[in-house]
N, C-alpha and C positions, 0 to 999 in steps of 0.2 A: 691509417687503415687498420691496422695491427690491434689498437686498443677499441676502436669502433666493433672490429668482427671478435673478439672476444667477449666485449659487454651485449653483446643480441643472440650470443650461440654457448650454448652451454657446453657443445663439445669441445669448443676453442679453449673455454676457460679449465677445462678438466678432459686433456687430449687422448685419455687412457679411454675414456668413454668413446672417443670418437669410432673405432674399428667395429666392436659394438652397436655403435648404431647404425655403421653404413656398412654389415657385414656381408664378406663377398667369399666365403672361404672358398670357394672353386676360382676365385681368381677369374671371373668372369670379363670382367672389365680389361685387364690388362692382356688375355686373350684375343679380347678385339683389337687390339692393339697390335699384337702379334701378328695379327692374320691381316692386318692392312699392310701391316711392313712388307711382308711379303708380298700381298697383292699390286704396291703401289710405293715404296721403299726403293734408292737406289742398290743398284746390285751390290751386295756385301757390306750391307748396312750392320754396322757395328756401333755405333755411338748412339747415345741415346740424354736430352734432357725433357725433365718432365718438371714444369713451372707448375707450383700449385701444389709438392708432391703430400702433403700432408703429413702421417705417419706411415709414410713410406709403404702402405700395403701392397699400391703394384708396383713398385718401383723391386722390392722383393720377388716377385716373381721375373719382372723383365731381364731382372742381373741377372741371372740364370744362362741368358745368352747374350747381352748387351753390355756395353761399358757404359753405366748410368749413371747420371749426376741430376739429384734432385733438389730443387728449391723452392722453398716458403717463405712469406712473410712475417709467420707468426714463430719467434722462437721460444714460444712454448710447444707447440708440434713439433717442430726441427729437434726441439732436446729429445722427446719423447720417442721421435722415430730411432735415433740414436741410441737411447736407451735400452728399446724395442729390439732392434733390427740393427746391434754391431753390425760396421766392416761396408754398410752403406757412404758414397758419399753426397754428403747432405749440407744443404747451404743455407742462410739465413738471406734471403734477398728480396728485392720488390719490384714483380713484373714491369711496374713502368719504368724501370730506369737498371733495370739487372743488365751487368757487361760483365762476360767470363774470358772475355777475347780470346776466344776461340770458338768454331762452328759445329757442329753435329750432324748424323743423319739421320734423325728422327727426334721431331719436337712434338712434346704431347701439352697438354692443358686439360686436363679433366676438371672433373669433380663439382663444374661450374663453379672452379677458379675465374676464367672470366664474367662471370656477372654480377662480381663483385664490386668493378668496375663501373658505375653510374654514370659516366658523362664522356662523353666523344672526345674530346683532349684525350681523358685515360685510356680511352681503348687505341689510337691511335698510338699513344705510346706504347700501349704494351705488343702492337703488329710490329711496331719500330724495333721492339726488341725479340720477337720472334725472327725477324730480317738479322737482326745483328748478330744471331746465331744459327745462322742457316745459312749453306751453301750451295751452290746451284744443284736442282735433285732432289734437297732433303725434305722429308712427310714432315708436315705439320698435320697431327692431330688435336680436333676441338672436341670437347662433348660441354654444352652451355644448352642453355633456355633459349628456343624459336617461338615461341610463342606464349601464354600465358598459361595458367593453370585454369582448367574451368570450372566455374562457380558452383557451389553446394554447401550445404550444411557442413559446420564443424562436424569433427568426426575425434570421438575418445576411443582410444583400446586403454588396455592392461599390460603393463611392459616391465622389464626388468631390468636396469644397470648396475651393472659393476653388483650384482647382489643385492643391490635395494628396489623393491616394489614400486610402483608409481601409477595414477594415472594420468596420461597424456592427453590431450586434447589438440587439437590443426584445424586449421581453418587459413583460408588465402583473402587478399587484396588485390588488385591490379588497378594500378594505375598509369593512363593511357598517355599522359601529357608526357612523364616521366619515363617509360615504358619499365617499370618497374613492377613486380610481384615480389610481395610481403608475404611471410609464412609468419604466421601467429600461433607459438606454440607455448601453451601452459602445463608444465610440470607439476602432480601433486603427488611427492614424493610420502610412503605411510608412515614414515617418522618425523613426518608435519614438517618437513622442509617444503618450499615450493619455489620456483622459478618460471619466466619467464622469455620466450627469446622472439625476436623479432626478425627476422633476418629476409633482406632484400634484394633482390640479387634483380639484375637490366635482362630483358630480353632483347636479344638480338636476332630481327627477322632476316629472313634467308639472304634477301637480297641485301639488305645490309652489310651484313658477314661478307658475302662476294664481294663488296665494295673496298672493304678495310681490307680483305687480302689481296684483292688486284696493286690497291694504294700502295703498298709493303715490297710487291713484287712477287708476289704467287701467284697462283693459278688454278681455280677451284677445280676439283674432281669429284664430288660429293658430297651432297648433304642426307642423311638417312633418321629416322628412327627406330626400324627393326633390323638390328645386326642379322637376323634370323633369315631377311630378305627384302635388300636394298630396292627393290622395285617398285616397293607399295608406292603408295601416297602417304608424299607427309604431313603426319598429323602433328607431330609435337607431344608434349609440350618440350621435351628434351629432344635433343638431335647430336651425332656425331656428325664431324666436317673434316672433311679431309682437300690435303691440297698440296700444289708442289712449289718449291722456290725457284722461281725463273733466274732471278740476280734482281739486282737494281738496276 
């Protein structure tokens, strides 16, 4: 999986780019995270892993109150959060089959780390190991893809990384058989470099998601798209999920 999401994403392969591109300097993301613990966390939740953690950007805010332990696939990330963000600690692992033996109370998966995952074997494994670090109580939080992305013309802007100019270009696929959405993104960097990234990541519809987490032994409590106001109607195409570990 490691060398597949490196060659379709250009922030895998150059991880210094990645915070940059998914910049969140208020810490947005890990706030929602904060405020579920509390809403829905057992009492005096202190431990915390986050599958998927990248380079560490919320994982930095959460330690602040949480005793975190972060893990990724890719250990080019994992070097780079380290780099980044001394005094973290940060793991080289792989959600289907990661064993720290020992449980937490509060497990996150952002960043649609799970829809990375293309096939029902994978995602059962990776519930399996959501279970094998969770004890009766502890929040699982998901944020992954419910639905597709809807359809429209590519779309360029004008962007900047790391210093260098570029223009970008997006455009989506969806495919229904696979439940799969393809992000097609062409890099034309002004010093005549260019890239390409393909990157495809599974939707998992609602009732799905509730199926893999009953399977596991949890107990769904939410699915949303506006942290802003859990009561809408969900549209998608991202969603936070939340839910609690019953036991097996």
């Amino acid at each position: 999986m490691t060398g597949d999401l490196e060659a379709a994403n250009i922030a895998y392969r150059h991880p210094e780019l990645y915070d940059q591109l998914h910049a969140d300097p208020g810490h947005a993301k890990a706030r929602i995270v904060e405020a579920l613990i509390d809403a829905h966390g057992p009492a005096g939740a202190r431990t915390l892993l986050d599958v998927g953690c990248g380079t560490g950007h919320d994982l930095e805010y959460l330690a602040k109150r949480f005793a975190v332990v972060g893990v990724d696939a890719q250990p080019r990330m994992v070097a780079c959060a380290r780099r980044v963000r001394p005094g973290l600690d940060l793991r080289v692992g792989d959600m289907r089959d990661l064993r720290l033996d020992r449980t937490f109370d509060t497990i996150t998966c952002l960043g649609f780390t799970l829809a990375y995952l293309h096939t029902t074997p994978e995602l059962r494994s990776a519930f399996a190991t959501f279970a094998a670090h969770a004890h009766p109580g502890t929040l699982l939080v998901l944020q992954t893809p419910v639905a597709p992305v809807p359809p429209g013309p590519p779309r360029t802007a004008r962007v900047e990384v790391a210093g260098r100019p570029a223009r970008v270009t997006t455009s989506y696929t969806w495919d229904l058989r696979t439940q799969t959405t393809t992000l097609h993104r062409r890099w034309e960097f002004d010093d005549g470099e260019t890239a390409t990234d393909l990157i495809r990541r599974r939707v998992i519809f609602p009732r799905e998601l509730e199926l893999h987490l009953n399977l596991a032994g949890f107990e769904l409590l939410d699915v949303f798209d506006d942290p802003a106001d859990r009561s809408k109607v969900l549209t998608g195409p991202a969603a936070y999920t939340t839910a609690r570990y019953l036991g097996s």
